[in-house]
C-alpha positions in Angstrom: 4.9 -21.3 -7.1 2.0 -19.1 -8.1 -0.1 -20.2 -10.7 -0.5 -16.7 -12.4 1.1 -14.1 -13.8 0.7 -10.6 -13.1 1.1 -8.2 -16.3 -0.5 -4.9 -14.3 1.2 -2.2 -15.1 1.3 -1.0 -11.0 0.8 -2.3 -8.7 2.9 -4.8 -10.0 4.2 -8.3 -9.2 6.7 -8.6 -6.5 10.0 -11.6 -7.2 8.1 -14.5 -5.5 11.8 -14.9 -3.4 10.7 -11.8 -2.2 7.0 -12.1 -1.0 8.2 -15.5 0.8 10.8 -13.9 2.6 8.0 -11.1 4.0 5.9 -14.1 4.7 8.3 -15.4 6.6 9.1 -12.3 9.0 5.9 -10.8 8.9 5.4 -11.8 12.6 8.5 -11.5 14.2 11.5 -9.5 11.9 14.8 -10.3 12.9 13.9 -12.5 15.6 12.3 -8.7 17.6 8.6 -10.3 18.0 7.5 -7.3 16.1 6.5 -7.0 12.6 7.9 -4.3 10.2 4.1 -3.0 10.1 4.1 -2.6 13.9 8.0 -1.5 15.0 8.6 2.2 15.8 10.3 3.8 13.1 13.0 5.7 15.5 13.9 1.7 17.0 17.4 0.6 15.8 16.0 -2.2 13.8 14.0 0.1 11.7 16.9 2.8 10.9 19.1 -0.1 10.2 16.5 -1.2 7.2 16.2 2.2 6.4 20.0 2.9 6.1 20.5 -0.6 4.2 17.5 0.2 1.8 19.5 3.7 0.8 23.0 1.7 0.4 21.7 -0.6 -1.7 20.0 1.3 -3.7 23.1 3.4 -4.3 25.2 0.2 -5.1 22.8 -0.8 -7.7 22.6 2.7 -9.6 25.8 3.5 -9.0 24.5 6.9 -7.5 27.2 9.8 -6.7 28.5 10.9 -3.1 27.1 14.2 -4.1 23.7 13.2 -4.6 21.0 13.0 -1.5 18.8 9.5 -1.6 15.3 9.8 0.1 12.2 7.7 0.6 9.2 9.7 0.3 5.2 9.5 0.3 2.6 10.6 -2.0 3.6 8.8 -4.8 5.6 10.3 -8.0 2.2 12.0 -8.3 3.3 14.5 -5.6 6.6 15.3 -7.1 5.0 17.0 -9.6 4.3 19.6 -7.4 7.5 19.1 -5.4 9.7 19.4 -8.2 8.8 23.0 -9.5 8.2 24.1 -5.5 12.0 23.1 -4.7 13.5 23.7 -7.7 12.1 27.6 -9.2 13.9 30.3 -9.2 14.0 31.8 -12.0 10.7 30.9 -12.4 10.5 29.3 -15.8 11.1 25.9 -16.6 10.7 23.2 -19.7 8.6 19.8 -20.1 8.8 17.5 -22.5 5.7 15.6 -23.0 5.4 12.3 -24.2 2.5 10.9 -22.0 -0.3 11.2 -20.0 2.2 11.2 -16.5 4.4 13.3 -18.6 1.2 15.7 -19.3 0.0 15.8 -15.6 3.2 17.1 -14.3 3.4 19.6 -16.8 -0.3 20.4 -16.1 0.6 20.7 -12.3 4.1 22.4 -12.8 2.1 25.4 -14.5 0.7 26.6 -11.2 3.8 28.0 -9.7 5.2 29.4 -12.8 6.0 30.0 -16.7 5.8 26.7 -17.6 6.2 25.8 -21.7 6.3 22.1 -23.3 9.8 22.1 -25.3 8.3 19.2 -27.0 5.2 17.1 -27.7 4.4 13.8 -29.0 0.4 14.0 -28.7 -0.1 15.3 -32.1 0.2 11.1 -32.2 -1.4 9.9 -29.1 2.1 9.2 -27.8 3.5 6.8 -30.3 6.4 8.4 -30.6 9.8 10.1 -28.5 9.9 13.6 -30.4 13.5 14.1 -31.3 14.7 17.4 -29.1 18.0 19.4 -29.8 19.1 21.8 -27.3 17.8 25.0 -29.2 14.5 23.7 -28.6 14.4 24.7 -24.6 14.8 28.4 -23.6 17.2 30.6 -22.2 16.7 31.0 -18.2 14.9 27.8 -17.1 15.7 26.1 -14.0 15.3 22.7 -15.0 14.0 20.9 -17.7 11.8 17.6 -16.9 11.3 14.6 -18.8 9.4 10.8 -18.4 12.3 8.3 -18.9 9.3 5.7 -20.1 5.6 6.0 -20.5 3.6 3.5 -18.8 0.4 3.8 -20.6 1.7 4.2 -24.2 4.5 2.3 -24.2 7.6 4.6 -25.2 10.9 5.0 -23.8 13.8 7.8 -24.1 16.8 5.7 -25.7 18.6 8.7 -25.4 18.4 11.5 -23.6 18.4 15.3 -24.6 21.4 17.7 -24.2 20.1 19.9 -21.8 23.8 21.4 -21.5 23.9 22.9 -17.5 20.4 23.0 -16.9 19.6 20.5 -14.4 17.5 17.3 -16.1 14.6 16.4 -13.8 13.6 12.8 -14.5 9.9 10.6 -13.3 11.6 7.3 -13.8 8.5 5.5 -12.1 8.3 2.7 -14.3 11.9 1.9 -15.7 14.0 2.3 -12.9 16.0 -0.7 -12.1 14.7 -1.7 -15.1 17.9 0.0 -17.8 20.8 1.4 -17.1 21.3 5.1 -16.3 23.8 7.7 -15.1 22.7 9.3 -12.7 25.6 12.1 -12.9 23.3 13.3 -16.1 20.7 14.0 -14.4 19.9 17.3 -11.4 17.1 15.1 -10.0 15.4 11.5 -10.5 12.2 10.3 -8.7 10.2 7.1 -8.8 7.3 5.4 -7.5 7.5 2.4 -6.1 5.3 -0.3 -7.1 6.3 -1.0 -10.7 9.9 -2.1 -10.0 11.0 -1.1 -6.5 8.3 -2.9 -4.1 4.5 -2.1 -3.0 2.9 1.5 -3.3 3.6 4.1 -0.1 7.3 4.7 -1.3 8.6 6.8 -3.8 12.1 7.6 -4.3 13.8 10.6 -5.1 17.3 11.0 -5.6 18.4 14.9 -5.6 21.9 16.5 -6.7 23.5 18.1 -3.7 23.4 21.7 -4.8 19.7 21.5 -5.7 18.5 19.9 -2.2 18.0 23.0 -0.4 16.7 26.0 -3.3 13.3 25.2 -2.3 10.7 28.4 -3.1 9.7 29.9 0.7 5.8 28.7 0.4 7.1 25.1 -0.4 5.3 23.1 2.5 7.6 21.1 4.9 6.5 18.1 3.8 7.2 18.7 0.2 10.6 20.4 1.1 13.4 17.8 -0.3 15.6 19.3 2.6 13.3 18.5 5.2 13.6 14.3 4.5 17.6 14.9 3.3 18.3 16.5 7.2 16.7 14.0 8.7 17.5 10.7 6.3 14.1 10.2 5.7 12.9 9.7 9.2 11.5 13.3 9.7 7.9 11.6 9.8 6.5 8.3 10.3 7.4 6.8 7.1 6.1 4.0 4.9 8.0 1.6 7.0 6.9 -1.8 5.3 7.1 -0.6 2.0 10.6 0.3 2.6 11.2 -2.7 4.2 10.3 -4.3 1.0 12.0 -2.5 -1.4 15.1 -3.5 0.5 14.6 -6.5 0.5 14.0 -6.2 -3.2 16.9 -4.5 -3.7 19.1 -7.2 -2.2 17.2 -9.9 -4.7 18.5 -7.6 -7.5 21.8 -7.4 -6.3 22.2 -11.1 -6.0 20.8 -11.2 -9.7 23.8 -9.1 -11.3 22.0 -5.6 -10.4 20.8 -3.0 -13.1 22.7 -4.9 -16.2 21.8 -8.2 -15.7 18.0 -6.8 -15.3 18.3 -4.9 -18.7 19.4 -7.6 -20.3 16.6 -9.9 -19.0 13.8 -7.4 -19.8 15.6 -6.6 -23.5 15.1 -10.3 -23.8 11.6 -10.9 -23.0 10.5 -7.7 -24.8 12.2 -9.0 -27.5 10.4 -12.2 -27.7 6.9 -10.4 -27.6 7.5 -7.8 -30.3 8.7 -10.4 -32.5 5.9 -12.5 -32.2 3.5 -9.2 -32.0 5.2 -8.1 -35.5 5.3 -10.9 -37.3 1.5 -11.9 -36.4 -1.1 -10.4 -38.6 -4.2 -10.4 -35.9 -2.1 -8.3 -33.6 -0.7 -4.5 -33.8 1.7 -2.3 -31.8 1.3 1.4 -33.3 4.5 2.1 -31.2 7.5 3.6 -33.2 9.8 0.7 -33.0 12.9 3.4 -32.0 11.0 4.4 -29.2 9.4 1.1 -27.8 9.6 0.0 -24.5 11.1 -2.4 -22.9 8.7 -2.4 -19.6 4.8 -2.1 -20.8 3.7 -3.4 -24.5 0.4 -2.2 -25.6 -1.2 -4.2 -28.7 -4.7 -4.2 -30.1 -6.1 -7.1 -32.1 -8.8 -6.3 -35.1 -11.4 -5.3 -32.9 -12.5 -4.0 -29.5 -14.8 -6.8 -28.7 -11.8 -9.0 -29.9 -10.0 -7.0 -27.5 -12.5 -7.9 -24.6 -12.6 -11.2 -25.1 -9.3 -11.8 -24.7 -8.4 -10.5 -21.6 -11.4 -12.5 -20.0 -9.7 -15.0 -21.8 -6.3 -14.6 -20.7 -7.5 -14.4 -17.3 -8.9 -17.5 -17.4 -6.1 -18.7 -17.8 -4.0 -17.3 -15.5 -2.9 -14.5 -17.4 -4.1 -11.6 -15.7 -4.2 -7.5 -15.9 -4.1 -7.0 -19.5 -6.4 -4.9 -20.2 -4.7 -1.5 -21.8 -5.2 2.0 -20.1 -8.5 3.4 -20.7 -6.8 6.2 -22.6 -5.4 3.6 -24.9 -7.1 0.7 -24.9 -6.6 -2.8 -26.4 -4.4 -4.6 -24.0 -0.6 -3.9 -21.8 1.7 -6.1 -21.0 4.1 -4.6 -18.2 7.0 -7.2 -17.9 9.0 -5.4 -15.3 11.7 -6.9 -13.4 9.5 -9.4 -11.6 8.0 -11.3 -14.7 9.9 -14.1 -15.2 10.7 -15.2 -18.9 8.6 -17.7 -18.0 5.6 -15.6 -18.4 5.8 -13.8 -21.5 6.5 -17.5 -23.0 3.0 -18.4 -21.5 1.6 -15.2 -22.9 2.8 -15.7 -26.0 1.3 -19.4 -26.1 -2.2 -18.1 -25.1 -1.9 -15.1 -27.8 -0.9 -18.1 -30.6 -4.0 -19.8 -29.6 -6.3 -16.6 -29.1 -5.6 -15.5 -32.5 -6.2 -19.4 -33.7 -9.5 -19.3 -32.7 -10.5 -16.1 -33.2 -9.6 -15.6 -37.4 
């Protein structure tokens, strides 16, 4: 076992199960002599990863027959851009802000057309999910786009607004796998990979069949949905070893129970550190407790320099990548689906003591 526990909020840790069983095939996979790193990506033994990875994810989000899976590069970054480029046609669509990812793809979605933020939650500095009835978007958009949680703040979307036929465009980078979804509400759901899916290189998108090919003319071929759906991912070389991992990822969740045993397991240990957060009076979370999450916890304690101590501190002892989001500061716990209770327990320990010592 490693002595350490990784808190960053991405790249994040990886099951240990996991990283043993890549240690083990990293020189020969399936008994081929070849690594994943090394194998070409049109051999049989790489399609059948690649065809595994999508059923498997499928199985564990229970995603529709009528929805396209692919496995994409550029990060969920680049689906900002992708979104608007393949979905646009009327030209106009709705964002609702709630964070600084949340921010950048509305920022990026307002080059290729009339763009307008439904609703905000930075009158607070993100502390809160602004409540948003169905009046509140406008007549003739395309789609409207949300961020299921926000990384850097700390919020999540308990529920999600009525967007009545307008297809729901969702960056669930850093909760998927993590809660439970429908996917049937949604027109289109992407992810990066390396908070609960495996390392960095892979994003997923997950595209309802009647939006997969409405892309605008000047969308680029490699940001053209279509172009991965027709060719089931393998147009281009792509990330093979970081889909390699997130399969085998997705097999260790499977084993676990899937999506529901996983919420319930991260429900628990956010639990635990809230209620020791709240009911300490050295440390604060200015999250509105509706809209908390359940994958990153910021806090601050009564001072920056406090705040700087600590995570040298907590590093020190093993407790590393605290330290909060320069647009935030203080310090973040991400517990996604690879922190083992285990962890936040030793956390909470070293917080007990910090805040012992430091009165």
């Amino acid at each position: 076992m490693r002595d350490v526990y990784n808190f960053s909020a991405g790249p994040s840790m990886l099951p240990e199960k996991v990283l043993k069983e890549v240690q083990k095939s990293l020189l020969s996979y399936n008994g081929s002599g070849m690594s994943v790193t090394e194998m070409s990506h049109r051999s049989k033994l790489y399609e059948d990863i690649n065809a595994e990875a999508e059923s498997l994810l499928r199985g564990l989000m229970s995603i529709p027959d009528n929805y396209k899976v692919i496995f994409v590069q550029g990060g969920a970054s680049l689906q900002f851009e992708a979104v608007p480029l393949n979905l646009l046609q009327k030209g106009r669509a709705d964002y609702i802000v709630t964070g600084n990812f949340a921010k950048k793809a509305y920022s990026e979605a307002k080059k290729f057309g009339d763009m307008a933020a439904a609703a905000s939650s930075e009158d607070k500095c993100f502390t809160y999910i602004p409540k948003v009835k169905a009046k509140a978007f406008r007549d003739d958009i395309d789609y409207v786009h949300l961020t299921t949680n926000n990384t850097i703040f700390g919020t999540h979307f308990t529920k999600l607004p009525d967007t009545g036929d307008v297809p729901l465009v969702a960056d669930m980078s850093s909760n998927i796998l993590g809660e439970e979804y429908d996917v049937s509400k949604f027109g289109v759901i992407y992810a990066g990979a390396q908070k609960n899916i495996g390392p960095a290189g892979v994003t997923v998108v997950i595209v309802r069949q009647d939006l997969a090919d409405r892309a605008r003319a000047d969308c680029p071929t490699m940001l053209k949905w279509q172009t991965q759906i027709a060719e089931k991912s393998l147009y281009n070389t792509p990330p093979c070893f970081s889909v390699y991992v997130a399969m085998l990822v997705f097999r260790h969740l499977k084993a676990l129970g899937g999506v529901p045993a996983m919420e319930r397991i991260n429900k628990r240990k956010a639990k635990m550190l809230y209620s020791f957060i709240d009911n300490s009076s050295f440390y604060k979370n200015l999250i509105e407790k509706k809209d908390r999450s359940i994958m990153n916890i910021p806090f601050v304690s009564p001072s920056s320099e406090l705040d700087e101590k600590f995570v040298k501190e907590a590093a020190q002892n093993g407790l590393l990548a605290l330290k909060g989001h320069r647009l935030a500061g203080g310090m973040r716990a991400s517990i996604y689906n690879a922190m083992p209770v285990k962890g936040v327990q030793k956390l909470i320990e070293f917080m007990g003591k910090f805040e012992k010592e430091n009165r």
